[in-house]
C-alpha positions as CSV (number, residue, x, y, z in Angstrom):
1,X,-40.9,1.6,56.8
2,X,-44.2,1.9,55.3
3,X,-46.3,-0.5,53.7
4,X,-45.6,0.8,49.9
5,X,-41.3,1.4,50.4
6,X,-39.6,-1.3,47.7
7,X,-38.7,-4.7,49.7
8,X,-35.0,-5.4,49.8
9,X,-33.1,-8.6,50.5
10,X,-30.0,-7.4,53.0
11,X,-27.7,-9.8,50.8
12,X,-28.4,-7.0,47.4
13,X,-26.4,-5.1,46.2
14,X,-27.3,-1.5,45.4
15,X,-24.9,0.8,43.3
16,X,-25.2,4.6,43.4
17,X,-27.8,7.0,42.3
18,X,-30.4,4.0,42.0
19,X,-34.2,4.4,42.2
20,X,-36.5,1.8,43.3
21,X,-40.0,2.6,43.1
22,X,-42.7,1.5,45.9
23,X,-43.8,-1.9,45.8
24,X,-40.8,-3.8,44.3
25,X,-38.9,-6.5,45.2
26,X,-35.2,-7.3,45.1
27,X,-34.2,-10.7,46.1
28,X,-31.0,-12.7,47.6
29,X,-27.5,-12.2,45.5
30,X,-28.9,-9.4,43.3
31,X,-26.3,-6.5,42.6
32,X,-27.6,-3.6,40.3
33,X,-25.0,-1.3,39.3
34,X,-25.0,2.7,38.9
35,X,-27.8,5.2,38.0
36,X,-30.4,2.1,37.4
37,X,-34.2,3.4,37.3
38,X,-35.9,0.3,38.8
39,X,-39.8,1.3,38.8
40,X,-42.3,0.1,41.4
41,X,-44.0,-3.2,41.2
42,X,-41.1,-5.1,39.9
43,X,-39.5,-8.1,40.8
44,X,-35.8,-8.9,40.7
45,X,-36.1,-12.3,42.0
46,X,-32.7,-13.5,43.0
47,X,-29.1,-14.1,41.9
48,X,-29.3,-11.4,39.0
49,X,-26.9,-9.1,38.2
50,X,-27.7,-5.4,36.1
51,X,-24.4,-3.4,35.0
52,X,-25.0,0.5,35.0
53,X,-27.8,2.8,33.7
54,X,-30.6,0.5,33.2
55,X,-34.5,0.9,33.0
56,X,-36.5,-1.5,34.4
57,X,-40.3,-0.9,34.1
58,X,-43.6,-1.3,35.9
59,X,-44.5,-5.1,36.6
60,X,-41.3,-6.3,34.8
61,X,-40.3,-10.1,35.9
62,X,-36.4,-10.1,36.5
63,X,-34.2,-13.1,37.3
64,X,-37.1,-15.6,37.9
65,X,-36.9,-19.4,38.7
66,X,-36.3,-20.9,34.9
67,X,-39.8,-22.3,33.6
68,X,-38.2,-25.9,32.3
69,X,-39.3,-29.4,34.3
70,X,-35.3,-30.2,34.7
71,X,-34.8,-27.3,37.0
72,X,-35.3,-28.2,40.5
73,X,-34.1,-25.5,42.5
74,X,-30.0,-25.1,42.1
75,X,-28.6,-21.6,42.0
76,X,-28.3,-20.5,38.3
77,X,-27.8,-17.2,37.5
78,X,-28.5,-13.7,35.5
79,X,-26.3,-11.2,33.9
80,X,-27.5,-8.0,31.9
81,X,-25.2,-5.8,30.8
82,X,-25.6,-1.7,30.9
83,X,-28.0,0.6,29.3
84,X,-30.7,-1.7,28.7
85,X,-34.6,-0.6,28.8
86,X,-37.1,-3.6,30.1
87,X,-40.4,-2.4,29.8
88,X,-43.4,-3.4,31.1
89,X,-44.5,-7.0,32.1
90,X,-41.5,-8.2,30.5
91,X,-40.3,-11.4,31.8
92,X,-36.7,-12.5,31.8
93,X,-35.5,-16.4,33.2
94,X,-32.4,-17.2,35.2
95,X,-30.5,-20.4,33.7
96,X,-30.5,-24.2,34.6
97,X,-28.1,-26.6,35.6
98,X,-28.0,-28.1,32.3
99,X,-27.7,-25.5,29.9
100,X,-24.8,-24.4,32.1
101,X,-26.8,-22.2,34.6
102,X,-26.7,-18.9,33.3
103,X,-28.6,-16.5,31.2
104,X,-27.1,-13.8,29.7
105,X,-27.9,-10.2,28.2
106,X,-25.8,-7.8,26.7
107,X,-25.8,-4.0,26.4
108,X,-28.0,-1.5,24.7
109,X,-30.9,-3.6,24.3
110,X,-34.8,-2.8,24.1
111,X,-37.2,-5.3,25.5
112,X,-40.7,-3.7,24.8
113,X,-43.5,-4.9,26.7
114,X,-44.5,-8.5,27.7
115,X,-41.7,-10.0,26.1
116,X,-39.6,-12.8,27.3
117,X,-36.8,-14.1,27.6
118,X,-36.3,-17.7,28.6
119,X,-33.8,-19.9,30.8
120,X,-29.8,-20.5,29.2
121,X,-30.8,-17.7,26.5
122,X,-27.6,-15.7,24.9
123,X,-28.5,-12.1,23.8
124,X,-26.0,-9.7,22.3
125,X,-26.2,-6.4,22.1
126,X,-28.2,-3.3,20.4
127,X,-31.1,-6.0,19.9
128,X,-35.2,-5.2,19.8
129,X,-37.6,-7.4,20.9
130,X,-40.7,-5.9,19.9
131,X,-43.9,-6.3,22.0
132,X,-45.0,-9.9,23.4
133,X,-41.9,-11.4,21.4
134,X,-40.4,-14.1,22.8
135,X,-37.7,-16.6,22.6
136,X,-37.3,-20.1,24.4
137,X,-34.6,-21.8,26.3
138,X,-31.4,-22.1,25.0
139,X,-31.4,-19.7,21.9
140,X,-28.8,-17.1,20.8
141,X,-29.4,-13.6,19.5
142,X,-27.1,-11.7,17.3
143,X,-25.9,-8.2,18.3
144,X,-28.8,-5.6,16.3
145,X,-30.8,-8.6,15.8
146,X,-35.2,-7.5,15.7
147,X,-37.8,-9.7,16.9
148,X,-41.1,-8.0,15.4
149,X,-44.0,-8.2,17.6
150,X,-45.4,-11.6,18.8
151,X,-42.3,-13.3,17.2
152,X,-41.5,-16.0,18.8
153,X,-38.6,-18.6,19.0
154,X,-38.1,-22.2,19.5
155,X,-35.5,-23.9,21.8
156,X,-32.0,-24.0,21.0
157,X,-32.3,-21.8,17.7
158,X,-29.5,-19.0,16.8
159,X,-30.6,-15.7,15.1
160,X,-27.8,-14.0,13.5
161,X,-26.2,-10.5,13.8
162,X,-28.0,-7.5,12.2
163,X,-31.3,-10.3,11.4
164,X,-35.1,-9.3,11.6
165,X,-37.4,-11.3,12.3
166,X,-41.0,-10.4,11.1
167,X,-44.0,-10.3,13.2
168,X,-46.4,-13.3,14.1
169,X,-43.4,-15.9,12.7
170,X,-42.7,-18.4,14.5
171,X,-38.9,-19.6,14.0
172,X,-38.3,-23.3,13.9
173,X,-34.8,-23.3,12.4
174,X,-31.4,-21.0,12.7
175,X,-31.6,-17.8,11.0
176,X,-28.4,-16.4,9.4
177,X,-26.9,-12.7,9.7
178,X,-28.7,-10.1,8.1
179,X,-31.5,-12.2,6.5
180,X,-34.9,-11.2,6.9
181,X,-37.1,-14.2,7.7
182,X,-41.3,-13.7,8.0
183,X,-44.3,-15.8,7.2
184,X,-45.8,-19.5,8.5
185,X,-44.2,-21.2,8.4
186,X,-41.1,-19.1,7.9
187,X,-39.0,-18.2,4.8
188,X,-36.4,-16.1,4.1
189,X,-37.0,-13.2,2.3
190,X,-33.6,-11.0,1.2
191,X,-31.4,-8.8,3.4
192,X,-32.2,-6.7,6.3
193,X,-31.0,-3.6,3.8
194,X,-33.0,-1.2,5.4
195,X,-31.3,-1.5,8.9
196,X,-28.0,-1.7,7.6
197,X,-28.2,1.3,5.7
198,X,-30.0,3.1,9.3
199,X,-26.0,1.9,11.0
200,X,-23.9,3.1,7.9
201,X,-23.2,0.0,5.6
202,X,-22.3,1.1,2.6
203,X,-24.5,0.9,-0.4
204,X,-21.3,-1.8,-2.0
205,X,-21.2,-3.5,1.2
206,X,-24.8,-4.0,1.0
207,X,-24.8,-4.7,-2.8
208,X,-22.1,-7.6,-1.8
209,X,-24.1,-8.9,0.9
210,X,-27.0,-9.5,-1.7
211,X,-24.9,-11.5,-3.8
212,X,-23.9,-13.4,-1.4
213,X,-27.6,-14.0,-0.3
214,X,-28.4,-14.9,-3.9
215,X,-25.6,-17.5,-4.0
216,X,-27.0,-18.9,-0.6
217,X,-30.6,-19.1,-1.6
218,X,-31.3,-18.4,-5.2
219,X,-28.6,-19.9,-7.1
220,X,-29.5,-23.8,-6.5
221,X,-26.5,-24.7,-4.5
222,X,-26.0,-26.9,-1.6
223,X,-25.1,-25.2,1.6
224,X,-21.7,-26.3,0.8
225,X,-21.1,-24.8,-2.5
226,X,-22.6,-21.7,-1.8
227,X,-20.2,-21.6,1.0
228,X,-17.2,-21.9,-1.0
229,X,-18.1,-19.4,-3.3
230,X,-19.0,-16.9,-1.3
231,X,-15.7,-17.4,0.8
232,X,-13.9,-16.5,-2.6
233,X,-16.6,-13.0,-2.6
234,X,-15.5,-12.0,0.7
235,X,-11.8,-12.3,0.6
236,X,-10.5,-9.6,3.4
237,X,-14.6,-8.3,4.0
238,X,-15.2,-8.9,7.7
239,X,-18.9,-8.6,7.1
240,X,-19.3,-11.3,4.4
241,X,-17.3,-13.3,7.0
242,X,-20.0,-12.7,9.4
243,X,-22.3,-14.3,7.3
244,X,-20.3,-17.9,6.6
245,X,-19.3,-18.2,10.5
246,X,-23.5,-17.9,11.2
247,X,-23.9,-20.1,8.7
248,X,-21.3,-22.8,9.5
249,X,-22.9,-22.5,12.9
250,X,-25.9,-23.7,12.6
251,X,-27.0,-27.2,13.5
252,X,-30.3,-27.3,13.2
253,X,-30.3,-25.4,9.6
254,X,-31.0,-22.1,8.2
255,X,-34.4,-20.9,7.3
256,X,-34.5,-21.1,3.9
């Protein structure tokens, strides 16, 4: 062995057709599955598992010890999904104990450089967390949800489905499906039209989707009301639907 060959616990688990560049790392109980590019000065730290055909890039932090005072050293866990790309210097947390000891990523997913990810986080799938954004402990992401760059997200937040969230705004409550929310401190702005018409809504779906935002935000309601009537909009629309279940979920409240 010489002194540049990746480091590799004998408790990993490696699939097939993986690369590991020089100078990484993989720690105890980490499996990465088929045709992963792992690049050199990376760490995996320990009990992390990647599914198949993921990038992981130059000085990327991978299954670290959870940065939150309650953890003190129990096994919590990592799970990403396949097809992922983690760039460079991103960072990504194992769970804690108390937010049930796991972090989880889905599939698809772009984490550009020097994001993070913190401890007990939920990510879905087909997200973009654009450079140096980051969320905290406990939040959930939306499949095709955006982070713009140096977003940033406090604890225990939700950020719905098909959602972007604009650069240099700092979240500090729940954001629903396909609203757009910017600024400090943050508002909503409309719907996320542009990248719903990039994956094929169509131009009524969207048009029904803005009504439905103007009943939530523009038309004086409570929560409640607006609720009710834009249950009676969606009727059969899976889509609309989308939209009520984020919002019924949120207990901390919607950006408004």
């Amino acid at each position: 062995m010489s002194t540049n060959d990746p480091v590799i616990d004998p408790s990993a688990k490696i699939g097939s057709n993986v690369e590991i560049g020089p100078w990484t790392i993989i720690g105890p109980e980490v499996e990465i599955g088929d045709n992963c590019k792992i690049a050199s000065h990376v760490v995996i730290r320990s009990h992390t598992r990647l599914g198949k055909n993921n990038q992981v890039f130059q000085f990327a932090s991978v299954g670290e010890d959870p940065s939150d005072m309650k953890y003190h050293g129990e096994i919590s866990h990592l799970e990403i999904g396949d097809n992922n790309i983690i760039r460079e210097g991103a960072t990504i947390h194992r769970g804690t104990e108390f937010g049930g000891g796991l972090t989880r990523i889905g599939s698809d997913n772009l984490f550009m450089p020097y994001t993070h990810v913190a401890h007990d986080c939920m990510v879905g799938n087909h997200t973009i967390f654009s450079n140096n954004a980051a969320i905290s402990g406990h939040v959930e992401v939306g499949d095709w949800a955006i982070l713009a760059g140096y977003a940033g997200v406090y604890q225990f937040l939700k950020i719905g489905a098909h959602s972007f969230v604009g650069g240099l705004t700092h979240v500090n409550m729940d954001v629903p499906a396909y609203v757009i929310v910017n600024g400090n401190p943050p508002s909503a702005r409309g719907i996320n039209s542009v990248g719903l018409e990039r994956r094929g809504f169509s131009k009524d779906l969207i048009r029904t989707l803005r009504q439905a935002y103007k009943i939530l935000y523009r038309d004086g309601k409570t929560t409640d009301q607006a609720l009710e009537e834009i249950t009676t909009l969606a009727g059969d629309i899976q889509e609309i639907r989308l939209l009520i279940d984020s919002v019924k979920a949120s207990s901390k409240g919607i950006t408004r």
